[in-house]
PASEBA-1860 file (N, C-alpha, C; in nm, 3 decimals):
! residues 299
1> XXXXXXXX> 22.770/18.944/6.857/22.788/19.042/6.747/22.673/19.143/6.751 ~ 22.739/19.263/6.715/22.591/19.343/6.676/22.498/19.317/6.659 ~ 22.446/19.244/6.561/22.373/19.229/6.483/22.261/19.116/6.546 ~ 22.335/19.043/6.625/22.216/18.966/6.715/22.122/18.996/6.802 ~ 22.020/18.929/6.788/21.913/18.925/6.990/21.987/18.900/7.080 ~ 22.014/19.025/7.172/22.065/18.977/7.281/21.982/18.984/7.371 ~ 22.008/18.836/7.491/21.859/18.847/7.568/21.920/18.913/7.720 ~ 21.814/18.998/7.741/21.848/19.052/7.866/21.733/19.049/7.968
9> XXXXXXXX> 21.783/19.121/8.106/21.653/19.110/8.231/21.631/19.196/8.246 ~ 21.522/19.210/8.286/21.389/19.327/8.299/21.516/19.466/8.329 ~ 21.571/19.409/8.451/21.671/19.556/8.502/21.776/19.640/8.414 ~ 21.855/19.528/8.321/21.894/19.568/8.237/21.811/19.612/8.122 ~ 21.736/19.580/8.086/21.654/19.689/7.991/21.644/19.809/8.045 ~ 21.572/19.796/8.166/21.546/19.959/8.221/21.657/20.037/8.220 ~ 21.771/19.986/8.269/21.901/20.042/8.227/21.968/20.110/8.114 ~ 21.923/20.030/8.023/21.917/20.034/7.902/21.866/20.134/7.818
17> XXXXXXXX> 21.722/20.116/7.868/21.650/20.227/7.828/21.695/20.372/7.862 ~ 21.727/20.339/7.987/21.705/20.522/8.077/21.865/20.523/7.972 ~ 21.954/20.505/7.987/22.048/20.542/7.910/22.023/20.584/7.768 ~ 21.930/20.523/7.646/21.953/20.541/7.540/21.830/20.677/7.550 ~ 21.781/20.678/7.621/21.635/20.824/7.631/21.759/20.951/7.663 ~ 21.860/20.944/7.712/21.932/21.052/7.839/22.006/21.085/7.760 ~ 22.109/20.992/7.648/22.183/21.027/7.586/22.168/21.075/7.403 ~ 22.002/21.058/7.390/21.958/21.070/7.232/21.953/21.196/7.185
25> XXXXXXXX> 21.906/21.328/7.246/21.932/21.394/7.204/22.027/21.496/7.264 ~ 22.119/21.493/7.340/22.241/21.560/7.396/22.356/21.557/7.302 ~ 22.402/21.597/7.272/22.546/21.619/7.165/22.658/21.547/7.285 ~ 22.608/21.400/7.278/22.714/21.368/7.351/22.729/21.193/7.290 ~ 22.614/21.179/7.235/22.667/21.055/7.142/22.614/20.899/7.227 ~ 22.536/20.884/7.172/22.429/20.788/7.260/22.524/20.654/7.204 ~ 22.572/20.606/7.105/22.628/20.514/7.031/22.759/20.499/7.125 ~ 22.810/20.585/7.168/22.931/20.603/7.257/22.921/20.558/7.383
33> XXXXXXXX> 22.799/20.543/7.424/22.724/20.528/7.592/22.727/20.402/7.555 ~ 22.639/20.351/7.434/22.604/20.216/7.486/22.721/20.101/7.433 ~ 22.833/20.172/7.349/22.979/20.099/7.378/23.020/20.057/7.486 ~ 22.986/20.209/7.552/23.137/20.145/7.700/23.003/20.097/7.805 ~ 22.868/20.168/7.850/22.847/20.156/7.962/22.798/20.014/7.986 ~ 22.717/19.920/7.930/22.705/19.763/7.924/22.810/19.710/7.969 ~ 22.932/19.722/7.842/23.038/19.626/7.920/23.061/19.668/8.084 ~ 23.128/19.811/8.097/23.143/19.838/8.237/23.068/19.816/8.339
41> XXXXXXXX> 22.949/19.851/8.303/22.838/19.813/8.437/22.738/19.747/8.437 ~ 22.716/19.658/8.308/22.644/19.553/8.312/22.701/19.370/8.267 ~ 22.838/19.399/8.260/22.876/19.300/8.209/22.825/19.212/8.089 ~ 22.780/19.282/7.977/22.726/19.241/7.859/22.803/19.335/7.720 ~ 22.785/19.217/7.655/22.811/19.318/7.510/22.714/19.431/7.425 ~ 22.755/19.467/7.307/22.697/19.570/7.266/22.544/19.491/7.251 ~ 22.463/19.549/7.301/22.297/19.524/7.308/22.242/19.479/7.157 ~ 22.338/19.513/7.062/22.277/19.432/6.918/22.184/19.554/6.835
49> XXXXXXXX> 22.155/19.513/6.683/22.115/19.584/6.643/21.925/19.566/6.628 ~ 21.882/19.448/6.700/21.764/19.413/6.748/21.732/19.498/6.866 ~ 21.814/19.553/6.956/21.740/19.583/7.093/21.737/19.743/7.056 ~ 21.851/19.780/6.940/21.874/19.919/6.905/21.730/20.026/6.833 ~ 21.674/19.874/6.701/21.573/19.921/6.622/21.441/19.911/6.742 ~ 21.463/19.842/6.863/21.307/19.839/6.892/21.299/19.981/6.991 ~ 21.429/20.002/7.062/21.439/20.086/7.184/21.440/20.222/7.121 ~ 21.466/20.238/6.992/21.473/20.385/6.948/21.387/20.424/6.931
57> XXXXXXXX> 21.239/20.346/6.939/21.081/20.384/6.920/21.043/20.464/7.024 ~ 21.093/20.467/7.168/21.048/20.556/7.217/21.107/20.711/7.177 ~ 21.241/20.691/7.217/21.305/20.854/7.143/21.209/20.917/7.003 ~ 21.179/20.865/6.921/21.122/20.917/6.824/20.972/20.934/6.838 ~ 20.865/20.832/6.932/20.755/20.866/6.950/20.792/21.024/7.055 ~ 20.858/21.037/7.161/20.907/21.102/7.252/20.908/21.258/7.161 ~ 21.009/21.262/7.070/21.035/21.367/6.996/20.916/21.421/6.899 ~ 20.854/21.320/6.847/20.719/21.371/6.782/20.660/21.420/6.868
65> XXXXXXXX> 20.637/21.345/6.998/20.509/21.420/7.083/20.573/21.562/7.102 ~ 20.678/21.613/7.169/20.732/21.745/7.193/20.692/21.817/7.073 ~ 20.715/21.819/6.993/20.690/21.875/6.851/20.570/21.897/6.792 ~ 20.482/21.809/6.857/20.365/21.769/6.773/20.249/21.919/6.719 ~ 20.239/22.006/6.772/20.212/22.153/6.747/20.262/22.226/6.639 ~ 20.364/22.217/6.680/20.507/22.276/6.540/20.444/22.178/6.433 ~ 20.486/22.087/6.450/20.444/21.977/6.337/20.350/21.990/6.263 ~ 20.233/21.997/6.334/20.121/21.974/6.260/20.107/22.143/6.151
73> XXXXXXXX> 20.156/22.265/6.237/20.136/22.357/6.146/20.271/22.373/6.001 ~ 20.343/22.282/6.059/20.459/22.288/5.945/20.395/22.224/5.812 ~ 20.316/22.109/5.848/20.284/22.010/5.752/20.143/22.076/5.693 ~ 20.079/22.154/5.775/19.986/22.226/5.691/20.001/22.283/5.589 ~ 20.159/22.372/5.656/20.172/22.447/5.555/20.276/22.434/5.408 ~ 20.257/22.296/5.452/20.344/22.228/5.326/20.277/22.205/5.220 ~ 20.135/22.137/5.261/20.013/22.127/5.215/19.970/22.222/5.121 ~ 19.964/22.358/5.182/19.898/22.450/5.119/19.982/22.492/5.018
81> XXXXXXXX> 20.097/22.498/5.060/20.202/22.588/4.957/20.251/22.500/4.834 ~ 20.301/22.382/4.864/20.305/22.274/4.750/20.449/22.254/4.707 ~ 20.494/22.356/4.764/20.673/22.338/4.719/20.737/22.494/4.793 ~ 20.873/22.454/4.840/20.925/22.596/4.900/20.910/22.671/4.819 ~ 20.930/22.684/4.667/20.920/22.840/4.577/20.789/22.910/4.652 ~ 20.666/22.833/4.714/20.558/22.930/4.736/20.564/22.922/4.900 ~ 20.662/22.915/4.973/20.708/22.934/5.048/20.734/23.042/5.142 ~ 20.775/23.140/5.083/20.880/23.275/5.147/20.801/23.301/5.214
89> XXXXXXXX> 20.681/23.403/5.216/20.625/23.434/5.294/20.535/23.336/5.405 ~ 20.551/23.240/5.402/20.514/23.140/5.538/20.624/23.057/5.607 ~ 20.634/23.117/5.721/20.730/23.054/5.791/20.681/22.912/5.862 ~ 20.604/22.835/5.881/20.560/22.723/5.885/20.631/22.643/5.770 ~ 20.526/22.651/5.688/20.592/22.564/5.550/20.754/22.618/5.499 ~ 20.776/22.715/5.533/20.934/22.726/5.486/21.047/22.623/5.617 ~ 20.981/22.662/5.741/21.029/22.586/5.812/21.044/22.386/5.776 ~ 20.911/22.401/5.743/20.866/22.227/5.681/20.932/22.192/5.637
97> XXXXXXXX> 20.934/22.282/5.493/21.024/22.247/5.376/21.182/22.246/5.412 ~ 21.249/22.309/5.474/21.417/22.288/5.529/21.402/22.199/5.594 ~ 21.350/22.140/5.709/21.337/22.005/5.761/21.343/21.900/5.676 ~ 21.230/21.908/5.600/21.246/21.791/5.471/21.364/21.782/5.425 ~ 21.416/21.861/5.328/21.512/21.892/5.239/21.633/21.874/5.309 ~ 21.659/21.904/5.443/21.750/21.920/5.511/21.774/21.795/5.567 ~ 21.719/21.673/5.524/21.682/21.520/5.616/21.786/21.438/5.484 ~ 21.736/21.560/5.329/21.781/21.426/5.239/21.920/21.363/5.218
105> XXXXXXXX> 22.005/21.467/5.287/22.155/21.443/5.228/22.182/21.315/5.348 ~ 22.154/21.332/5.442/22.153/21.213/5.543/22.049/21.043/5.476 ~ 21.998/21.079/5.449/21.944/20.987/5.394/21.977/20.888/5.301 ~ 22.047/20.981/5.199/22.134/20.918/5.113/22.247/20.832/5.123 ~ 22.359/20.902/5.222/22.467/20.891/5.244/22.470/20.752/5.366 ~ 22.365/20.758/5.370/22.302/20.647/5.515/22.292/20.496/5.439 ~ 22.226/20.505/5.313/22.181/20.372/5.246/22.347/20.383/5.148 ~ 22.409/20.431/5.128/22.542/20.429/5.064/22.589/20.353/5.150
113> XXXXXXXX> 22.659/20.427/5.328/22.719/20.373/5.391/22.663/20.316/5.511 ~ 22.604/20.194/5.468/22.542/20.080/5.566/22.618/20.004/5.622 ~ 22.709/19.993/5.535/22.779/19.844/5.549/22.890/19.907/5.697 ~ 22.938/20.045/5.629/23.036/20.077/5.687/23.025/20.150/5.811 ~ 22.908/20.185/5.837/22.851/20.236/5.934/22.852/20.126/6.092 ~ 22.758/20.012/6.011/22.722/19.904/6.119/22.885/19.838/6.101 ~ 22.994/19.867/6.052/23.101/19.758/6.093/23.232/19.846/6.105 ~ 23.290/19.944/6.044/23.423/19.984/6.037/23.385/20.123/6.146
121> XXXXXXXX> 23.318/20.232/6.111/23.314/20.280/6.153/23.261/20.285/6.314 ~ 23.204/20.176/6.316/23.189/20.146/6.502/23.294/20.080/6.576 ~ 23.397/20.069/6.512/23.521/20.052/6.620/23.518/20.165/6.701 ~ 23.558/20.116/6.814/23.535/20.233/6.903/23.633/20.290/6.920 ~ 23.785/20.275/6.847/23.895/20.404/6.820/23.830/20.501/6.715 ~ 23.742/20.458/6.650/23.687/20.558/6.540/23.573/20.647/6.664 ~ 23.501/20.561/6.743/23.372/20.671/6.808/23.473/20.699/6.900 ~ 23.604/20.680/6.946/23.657/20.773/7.083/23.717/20.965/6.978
129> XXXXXXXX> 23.777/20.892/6.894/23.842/21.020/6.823/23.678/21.111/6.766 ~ 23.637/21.080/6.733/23.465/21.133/6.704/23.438/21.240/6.778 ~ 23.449/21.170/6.889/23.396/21.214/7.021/23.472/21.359/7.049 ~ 23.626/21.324/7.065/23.674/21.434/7.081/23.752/21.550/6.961 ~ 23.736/21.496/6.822/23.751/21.611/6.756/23.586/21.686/6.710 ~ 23.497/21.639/6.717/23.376/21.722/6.698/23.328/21.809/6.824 ~ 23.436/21.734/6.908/23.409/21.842/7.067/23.486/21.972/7.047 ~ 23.605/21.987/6.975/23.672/22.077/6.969/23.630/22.162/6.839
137> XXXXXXXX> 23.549/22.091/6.744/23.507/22.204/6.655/23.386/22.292/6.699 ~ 23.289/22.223/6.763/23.197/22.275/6.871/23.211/22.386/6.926 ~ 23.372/22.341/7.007/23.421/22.446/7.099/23.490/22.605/7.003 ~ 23.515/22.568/6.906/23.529/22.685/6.765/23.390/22.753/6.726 ~ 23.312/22.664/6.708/23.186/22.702/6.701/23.099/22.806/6.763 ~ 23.154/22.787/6.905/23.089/22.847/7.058/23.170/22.987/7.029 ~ 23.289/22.938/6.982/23.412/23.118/7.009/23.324/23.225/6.890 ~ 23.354/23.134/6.792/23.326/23.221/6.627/23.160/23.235/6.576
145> XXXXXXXX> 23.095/23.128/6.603/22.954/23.166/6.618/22.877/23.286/6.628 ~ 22.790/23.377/6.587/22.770/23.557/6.617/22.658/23.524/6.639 ~ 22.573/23.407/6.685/22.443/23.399/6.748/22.352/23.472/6.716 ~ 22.329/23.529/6.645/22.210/23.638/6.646/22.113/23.610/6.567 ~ 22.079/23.509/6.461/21.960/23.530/6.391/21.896/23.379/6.468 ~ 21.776/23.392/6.459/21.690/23.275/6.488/21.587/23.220/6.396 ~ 21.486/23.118/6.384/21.460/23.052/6.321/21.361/23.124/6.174 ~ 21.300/23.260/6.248/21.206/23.345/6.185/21.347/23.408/6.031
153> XXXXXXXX> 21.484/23.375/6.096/21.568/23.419/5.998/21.600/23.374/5.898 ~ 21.623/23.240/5.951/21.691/23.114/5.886/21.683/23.081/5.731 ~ 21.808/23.109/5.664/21.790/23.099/5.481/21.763/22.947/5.490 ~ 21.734/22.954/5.333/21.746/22.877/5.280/21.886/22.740/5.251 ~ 21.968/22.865/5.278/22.110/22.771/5.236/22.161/22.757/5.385 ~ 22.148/22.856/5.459/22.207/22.800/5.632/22.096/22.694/5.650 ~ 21.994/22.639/5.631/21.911/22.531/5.679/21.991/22.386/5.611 ~ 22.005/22.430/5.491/22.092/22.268/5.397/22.214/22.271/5.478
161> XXXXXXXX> 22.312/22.330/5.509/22.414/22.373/5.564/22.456/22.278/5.720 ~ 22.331/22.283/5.790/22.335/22.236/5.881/22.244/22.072/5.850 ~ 22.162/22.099/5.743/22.120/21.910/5.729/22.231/21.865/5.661 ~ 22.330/21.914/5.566/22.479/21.843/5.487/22.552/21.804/5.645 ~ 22.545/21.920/5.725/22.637/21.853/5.857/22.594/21.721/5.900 ~ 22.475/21.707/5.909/22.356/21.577/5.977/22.444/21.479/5.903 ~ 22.503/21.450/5.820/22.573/21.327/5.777/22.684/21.278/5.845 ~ 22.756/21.389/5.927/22.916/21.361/5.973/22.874/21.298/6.108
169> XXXXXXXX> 22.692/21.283/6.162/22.620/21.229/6.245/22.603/21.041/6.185 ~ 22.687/21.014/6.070/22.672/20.874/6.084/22.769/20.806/6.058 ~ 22.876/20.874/6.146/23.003/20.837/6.205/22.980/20.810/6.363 ~ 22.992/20.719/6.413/22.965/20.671/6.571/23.046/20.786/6.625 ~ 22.957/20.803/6.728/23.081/20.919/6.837/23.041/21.048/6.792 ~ 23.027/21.090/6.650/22.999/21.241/6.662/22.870/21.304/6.719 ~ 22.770/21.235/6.676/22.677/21.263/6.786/22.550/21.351/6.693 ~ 22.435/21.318/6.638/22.373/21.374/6.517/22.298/21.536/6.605
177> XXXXXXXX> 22.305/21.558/6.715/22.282/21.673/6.775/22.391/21.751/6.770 ~ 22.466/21.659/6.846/22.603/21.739/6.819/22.642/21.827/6.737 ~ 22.656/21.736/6.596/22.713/21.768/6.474/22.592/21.944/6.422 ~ 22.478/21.895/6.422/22.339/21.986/6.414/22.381/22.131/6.441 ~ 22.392/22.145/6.579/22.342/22.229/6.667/22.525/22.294/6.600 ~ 22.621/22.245/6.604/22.784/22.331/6.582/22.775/22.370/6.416 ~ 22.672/22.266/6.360/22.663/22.368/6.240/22.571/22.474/6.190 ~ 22.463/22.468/6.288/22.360/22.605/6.359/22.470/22.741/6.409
185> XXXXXXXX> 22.572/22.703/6.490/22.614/22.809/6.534/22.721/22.824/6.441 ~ 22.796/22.767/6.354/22.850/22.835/6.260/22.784/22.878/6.160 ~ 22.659/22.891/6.159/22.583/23.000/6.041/22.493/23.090/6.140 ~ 22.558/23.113/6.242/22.487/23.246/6.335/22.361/23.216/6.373 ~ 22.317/23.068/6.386/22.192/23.094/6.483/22.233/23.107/6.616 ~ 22.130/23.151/6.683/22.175/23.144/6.851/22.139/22.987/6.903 ~ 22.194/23.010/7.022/22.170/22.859/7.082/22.097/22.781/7.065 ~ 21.951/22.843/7.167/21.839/22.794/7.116/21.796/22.721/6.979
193> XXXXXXXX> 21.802/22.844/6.858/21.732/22.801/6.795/21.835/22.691/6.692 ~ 21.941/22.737/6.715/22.017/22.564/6.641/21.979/22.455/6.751 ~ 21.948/22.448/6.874/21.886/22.290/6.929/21.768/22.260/6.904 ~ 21.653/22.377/6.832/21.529/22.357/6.779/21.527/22.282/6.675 ~ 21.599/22.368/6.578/21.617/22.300/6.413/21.706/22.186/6.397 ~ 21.795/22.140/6.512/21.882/22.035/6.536/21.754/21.902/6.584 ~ 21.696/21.937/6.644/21.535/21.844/6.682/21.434/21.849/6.596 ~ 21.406/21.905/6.483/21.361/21.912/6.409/21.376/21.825/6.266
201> XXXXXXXX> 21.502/21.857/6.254/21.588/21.781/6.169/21.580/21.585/6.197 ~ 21.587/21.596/6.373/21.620/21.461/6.397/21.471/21.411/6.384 ~ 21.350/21.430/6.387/21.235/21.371/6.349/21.253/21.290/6.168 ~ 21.246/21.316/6.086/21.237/21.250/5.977/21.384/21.169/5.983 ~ 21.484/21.199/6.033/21.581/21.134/6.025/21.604/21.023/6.126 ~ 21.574/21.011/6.259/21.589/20.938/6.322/21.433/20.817/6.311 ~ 21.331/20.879/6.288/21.232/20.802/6.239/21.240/20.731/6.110 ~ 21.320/20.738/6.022/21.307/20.713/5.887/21.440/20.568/5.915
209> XXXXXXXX> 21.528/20.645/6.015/21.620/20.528/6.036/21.572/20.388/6.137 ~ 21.497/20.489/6.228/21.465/20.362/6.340/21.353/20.240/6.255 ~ 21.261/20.304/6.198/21.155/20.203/6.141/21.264/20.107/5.986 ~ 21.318/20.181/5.928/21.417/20.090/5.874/21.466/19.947/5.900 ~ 21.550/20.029/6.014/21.626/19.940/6.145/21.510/19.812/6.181 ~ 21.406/19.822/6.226/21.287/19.757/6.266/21.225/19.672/6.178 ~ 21.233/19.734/6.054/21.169/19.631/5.953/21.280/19.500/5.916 ~ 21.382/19.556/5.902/21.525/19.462/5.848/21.539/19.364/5.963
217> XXXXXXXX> 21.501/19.394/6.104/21.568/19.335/6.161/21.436/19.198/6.213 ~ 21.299/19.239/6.168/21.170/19.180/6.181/21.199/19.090/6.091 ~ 21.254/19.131/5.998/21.269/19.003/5.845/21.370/18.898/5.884 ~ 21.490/18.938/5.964/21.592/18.864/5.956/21.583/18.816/6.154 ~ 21.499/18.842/6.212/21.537/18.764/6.368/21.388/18.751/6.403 ~ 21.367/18.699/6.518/21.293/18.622/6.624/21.321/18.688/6.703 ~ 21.248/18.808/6.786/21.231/18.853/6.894/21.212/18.790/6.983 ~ 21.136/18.682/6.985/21.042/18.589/7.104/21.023/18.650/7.227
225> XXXXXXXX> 21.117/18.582/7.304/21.102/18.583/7.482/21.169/18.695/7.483 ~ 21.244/18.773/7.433/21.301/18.952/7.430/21.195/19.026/7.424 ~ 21.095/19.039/7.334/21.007/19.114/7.325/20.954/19.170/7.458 ~ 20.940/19.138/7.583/20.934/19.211/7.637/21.003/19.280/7.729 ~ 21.121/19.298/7.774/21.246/19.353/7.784/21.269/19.445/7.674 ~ 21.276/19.467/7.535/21.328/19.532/7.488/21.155/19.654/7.418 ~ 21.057/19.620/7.466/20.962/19.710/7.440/20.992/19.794/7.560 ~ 21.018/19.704/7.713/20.983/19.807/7.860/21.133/19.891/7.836
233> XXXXXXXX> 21.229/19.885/7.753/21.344/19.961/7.707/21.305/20.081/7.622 ~ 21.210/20.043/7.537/21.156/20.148/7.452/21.058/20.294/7.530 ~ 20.986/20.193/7.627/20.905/20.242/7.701/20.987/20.404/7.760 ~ 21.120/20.339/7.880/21.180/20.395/7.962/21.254/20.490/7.826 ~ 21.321/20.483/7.764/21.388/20.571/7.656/21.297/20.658/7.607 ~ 21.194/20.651/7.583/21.090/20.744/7.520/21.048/20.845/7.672 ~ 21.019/20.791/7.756/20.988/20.904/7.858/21.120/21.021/7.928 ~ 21.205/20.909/7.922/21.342/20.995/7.971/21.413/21.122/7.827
241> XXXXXXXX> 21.378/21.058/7.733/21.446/21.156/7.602/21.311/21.258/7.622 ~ 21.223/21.257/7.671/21.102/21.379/7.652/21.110/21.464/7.778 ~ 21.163/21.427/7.860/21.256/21.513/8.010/21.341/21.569/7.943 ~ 21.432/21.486/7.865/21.589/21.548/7.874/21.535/21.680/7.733 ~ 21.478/21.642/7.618/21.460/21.750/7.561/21.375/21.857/7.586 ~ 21.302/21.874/7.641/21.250/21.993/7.716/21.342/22.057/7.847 ~ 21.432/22.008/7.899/21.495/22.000/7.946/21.620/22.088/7.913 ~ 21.631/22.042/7.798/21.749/22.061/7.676/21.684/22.226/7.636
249> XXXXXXXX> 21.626/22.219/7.588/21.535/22.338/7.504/21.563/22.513/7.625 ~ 21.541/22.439/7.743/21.518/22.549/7.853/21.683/22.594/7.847 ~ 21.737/22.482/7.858/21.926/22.526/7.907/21.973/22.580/7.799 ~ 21.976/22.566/7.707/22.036/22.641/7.580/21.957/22.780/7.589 ~ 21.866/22.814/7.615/21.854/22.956/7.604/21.913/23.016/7.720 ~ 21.993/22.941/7.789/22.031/23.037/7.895/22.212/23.019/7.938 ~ 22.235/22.907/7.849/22.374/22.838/7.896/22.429/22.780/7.763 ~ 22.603/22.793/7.748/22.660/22.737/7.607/22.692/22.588/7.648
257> XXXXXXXX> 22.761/22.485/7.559/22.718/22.427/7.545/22.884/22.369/7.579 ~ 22.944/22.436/7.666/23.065/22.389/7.720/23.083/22.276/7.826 ~ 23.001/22.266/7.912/22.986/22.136/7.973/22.969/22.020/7.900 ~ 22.913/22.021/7.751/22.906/21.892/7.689/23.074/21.864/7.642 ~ 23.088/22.006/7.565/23.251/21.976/7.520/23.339/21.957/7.617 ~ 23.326/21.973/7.698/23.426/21.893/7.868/23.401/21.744/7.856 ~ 23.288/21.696/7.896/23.222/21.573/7.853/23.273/21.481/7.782 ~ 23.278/21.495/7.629/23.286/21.432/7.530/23.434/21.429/7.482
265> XXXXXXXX> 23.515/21.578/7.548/23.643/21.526/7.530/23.692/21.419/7.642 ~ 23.657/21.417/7.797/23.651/21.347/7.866/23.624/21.175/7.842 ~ 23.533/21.206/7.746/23.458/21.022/7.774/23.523/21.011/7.628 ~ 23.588/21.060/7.550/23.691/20.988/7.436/23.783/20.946/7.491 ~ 23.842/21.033/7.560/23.983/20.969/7.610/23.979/20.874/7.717 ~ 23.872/20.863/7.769/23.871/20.756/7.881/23.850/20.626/7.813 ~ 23.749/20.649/7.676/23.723/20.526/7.555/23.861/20.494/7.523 ~ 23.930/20.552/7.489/24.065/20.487/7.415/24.176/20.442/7.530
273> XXXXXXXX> 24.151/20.508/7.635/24.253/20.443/7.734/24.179/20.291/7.784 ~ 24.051/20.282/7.756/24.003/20.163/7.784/24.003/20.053/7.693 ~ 24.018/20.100/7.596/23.988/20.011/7.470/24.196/19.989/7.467 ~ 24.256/20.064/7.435/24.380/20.044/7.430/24.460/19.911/7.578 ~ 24.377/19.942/7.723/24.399/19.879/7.846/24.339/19.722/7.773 ~ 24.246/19.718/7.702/24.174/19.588/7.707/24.072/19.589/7.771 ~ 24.055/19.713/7.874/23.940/19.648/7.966/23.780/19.703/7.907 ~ 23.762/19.720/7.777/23.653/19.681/7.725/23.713/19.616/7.556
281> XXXXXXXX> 23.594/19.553/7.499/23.590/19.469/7.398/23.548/19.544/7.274 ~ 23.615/19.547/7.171/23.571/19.593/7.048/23.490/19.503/6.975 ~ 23.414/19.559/6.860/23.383/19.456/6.776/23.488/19.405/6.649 ~ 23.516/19.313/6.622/23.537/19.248/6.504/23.528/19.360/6.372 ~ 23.667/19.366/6.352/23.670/19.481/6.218/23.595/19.342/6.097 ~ 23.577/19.441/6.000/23.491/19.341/5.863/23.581/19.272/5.805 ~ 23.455/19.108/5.794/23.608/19.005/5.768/23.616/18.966/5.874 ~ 23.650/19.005/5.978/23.732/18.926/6.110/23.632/18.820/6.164
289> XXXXXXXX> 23.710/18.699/6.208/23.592/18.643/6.238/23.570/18.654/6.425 ~ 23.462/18.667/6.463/23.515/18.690/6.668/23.526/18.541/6.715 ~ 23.667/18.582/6.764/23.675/18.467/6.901/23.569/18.363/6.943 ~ 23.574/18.272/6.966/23.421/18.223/6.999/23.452/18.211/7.201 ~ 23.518/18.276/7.208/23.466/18.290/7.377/23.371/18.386/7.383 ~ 23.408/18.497/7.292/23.334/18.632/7.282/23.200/18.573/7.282 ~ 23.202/18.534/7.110/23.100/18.533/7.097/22.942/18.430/7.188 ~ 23.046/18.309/7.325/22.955/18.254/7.395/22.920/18.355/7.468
297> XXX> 22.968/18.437/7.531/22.930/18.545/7.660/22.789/18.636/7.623 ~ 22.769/18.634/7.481/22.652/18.780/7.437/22.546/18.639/7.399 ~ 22.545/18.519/7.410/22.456/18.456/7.399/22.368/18.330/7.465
END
């Protein structure tokens, strides 16, 4: 089940890792990767929500470090100003302040839907359809989008605009970049700077979730003999997500974002023809109890 230690070998962690670093901040849905690609090519179940809270420490140390400049002058100027009303004229702290503010509606909607998050909504007919209708609003996004203002622009209400989107990011499959960056370009930022404020956004949010994740799961399991497998996972995920977003940062100022929507309509439909074939395993809708063959194989 999810929710367990699953114990794995050194190789599969690394596996593990480089996958959850490659796919964290791409609008392509890291939750979606580590559905299908385990079963398919490692012959294991979903990695659990123990290997999830420890391995997401690198992505988020990863993303702070990229940031860490921006950061530090955002938070200065949060400091100084004391609240957005004294704001306007500093784009640091106005920036700060939409990050913040822009983190809370996710936040909320996150401790509401826990239950449903970690169980109904991770069927993976829910993350295959995810996958491919947020690919096609994307792809609306890309047509109707007028790109032109950037971050020095950015209101007040297009910044909430795109953190209210950050919620339809805790539905498996849509993808919290994803979702970000298509609601950046439907309020006319250009590329770029919706994958800035889309990474921006994901610092308090993906940190606020991963250490969560980490504490709950410290209270309720025994890491033991995992602990180190699932740190050298953290390790490899944190260096590969700090490639792929600088990485990321360079291609959007020069390229749209149509190769992902090929992608993601691609790897939905290959999810549901697989999941429909049998030849991968769902989890247990809520209530259900799993098979106990299942459940010997993940332990």
């Amino acid at each position: 089940m999810p929710g367990e230690v699953v114990p794995m070998d050194w190789m599969q962690a690394v596996m593990l890792g480089f996958l959850q670093g490659l796919t964290e901040f791409l609008p392509v849905s890291s939750t979606a990767h580590m559905a299908v690609v385990p079963q398919l090519l490692m012959h294991m179940e979903d990695p659990g929500a123990a290997f999830s809270a420890v391995v997401q420490l690198g992505p988020i140390i990863a993303i702070i470090a990229y940031f860490r400049k921006d950061l530090r002058r955002y938070v200065q100027g949060m400091i100084k100003t004391k609240s957005l009303a004294n704001a306007q004229n500093d784009l640091d702290a106005r920036l700060g302040w939409y990050t913040l503010l822009g983190t809370a509606p996710m936040a909320v909607f996150g401790v509401l839907l826990e239950k449903k998050i970690d169980h109904d909504f991770r069927r993976l007919n829910v993350i295959a359809v995810s996958l491919i209708v947020l690919a096609i609003v994307l792809w609306v996004a890309e047509r109707v989008g007028k790109r032109k203002a950037n971050l020095n622009d950015m209101t007040f209400s297009q910044s909430q605009v795109v953190g209210w989107a950050q919620v339809l990011a805790l539905v498996p499959g849509a993808s919290r970049s994803g979702v970000t960056i298509t609601a950046g370009l439907f309020q006319g930022l250009d590329r770029e700077s919706a994958a800035r404020f889309s990474f921006l956004l994901s610092i308090p949010a993906i940190s606020a979730a991963g250490l969560y994740k980490l504490i709950k799961v410290m209270k309720t399991a025994s890491l033991g003999s995992v602990i180190g497998p699932y740190l050298l996972a953290a390790l490899v995920a944190g260096v590969v997500a700090y490639i792929v977003v600088r990485w990321f940062m360079g291609y959007m100022k020069e390229h749209s974002t149509g190769v992902f929507i090929a992608y993601r309509i691609a790897l939905g439909l290959l999810l549901l023809f697989l999941t429909h074939s049998g030849k991968i395993k769902d989890i247990p809708k809520s209530g259900e109890v799993e098979p106990v063959s299942a459940a010997v194989q993940i332990k």
